[in-house]
C-alpha positions in Angstrom: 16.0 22.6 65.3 16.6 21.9 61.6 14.4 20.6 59.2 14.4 16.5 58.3 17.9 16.2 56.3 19.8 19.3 56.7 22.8 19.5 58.7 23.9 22.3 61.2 26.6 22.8 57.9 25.0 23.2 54.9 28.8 23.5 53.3 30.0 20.3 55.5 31.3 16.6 54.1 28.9 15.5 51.6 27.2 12.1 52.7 29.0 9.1 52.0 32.5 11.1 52.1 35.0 9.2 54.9 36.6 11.1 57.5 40.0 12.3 57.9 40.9 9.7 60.6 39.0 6.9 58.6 40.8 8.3 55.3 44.1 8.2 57.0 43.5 4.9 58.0 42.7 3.6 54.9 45.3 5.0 53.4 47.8 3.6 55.5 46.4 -0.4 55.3 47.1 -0.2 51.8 50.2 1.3 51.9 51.0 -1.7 54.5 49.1 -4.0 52.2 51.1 -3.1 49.0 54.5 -3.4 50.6 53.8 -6.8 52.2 53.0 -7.9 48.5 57.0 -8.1 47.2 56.9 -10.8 49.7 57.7 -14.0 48.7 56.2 -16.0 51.5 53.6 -13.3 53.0 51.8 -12.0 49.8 48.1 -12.3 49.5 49.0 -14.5 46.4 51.0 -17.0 48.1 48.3 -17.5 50.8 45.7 -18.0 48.0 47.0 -20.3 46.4 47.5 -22.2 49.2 44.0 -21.6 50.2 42.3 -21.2 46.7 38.5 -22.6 48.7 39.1 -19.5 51.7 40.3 -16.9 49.0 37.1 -17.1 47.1 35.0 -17.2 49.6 36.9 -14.1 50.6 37.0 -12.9 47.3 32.9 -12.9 46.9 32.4 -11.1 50.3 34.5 -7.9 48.6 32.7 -8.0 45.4 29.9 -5.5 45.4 26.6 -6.8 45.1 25.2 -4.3 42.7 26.7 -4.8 39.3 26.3 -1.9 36.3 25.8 -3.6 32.6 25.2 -2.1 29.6 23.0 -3.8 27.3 22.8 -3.4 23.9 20.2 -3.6 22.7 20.6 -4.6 19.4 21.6 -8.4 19.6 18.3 -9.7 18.7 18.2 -12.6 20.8 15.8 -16.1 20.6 13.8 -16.9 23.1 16.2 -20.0 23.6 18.9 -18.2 23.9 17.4 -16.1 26.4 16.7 -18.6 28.3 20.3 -20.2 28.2 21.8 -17.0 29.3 19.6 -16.5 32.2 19.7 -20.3 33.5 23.7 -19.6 33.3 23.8 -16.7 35.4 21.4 -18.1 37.4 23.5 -21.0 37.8 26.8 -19.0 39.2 24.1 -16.8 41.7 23.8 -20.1 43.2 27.3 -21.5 43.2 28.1 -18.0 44.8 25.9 -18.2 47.1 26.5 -21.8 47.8 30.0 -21.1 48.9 29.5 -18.0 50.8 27.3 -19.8 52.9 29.1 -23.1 53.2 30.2 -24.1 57.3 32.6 -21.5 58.5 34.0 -24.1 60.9 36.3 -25.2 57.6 37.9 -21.9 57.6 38.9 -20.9 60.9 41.9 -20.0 61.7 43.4 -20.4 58.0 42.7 -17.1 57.0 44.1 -15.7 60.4 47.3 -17.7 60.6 48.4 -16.6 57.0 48.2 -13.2 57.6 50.2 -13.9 60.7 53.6 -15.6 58.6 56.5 -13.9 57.7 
């Protein structure tokens, strides 16, 4: 048997790296995606801003959750203004999360019936 973490390929797809079928299938949703979009009455646009409420709760489901920031370090900040900042972001954490988690029941069927237009 092999050891804990080691393949039978040692040379094989590195973790994390899709398939050929999944790649290929990727692939071809956004190709399908993109060409819908010169659509005047089927683009993702049109149907958000029609549905502006279901496109960001969409819209916060496909953001990733881990966010990279630099921070510099030099902006010499007051304790105040600390304390602003972080009751601000703390603020939109909550309205985010607030929406994600608002009753589905207001959404059903909108987001499946305005992919279905043409």
């Amino acid at each position: 048997m092999f050891a804990k973490g080691q393949s039978g390929n040692p040379k094989g797809r590195k973790p994390g790296t899709p398939n050929k079928a999944t790649r290929t299938v990727r692939e071809t949703f956004e190709a399908v995606f993109v060409s819908l979009q010169s659509s005047d009455k089927a683009s993702l646009r049109v149907w958000a801003e029609a549905n502006p409420s279901d496109f960001y709760k969409l819209s916060t489901k496909l953001m990733p959750v881990q966010v990279r920031a630099e921070i510099d370090h030099r902006a010499e900040l007051s304790n105040t203004d600390r304390a602003a900042r972080l009751a601000s972001l703390l603020a939109r954490v909550a309205a985010r999360e607030a929406e994600a988690e608002a009753p589905k029941a207001q959404s059903t069927g909108s987001a499946q019936s305005a992919f279905g237009q043409r």
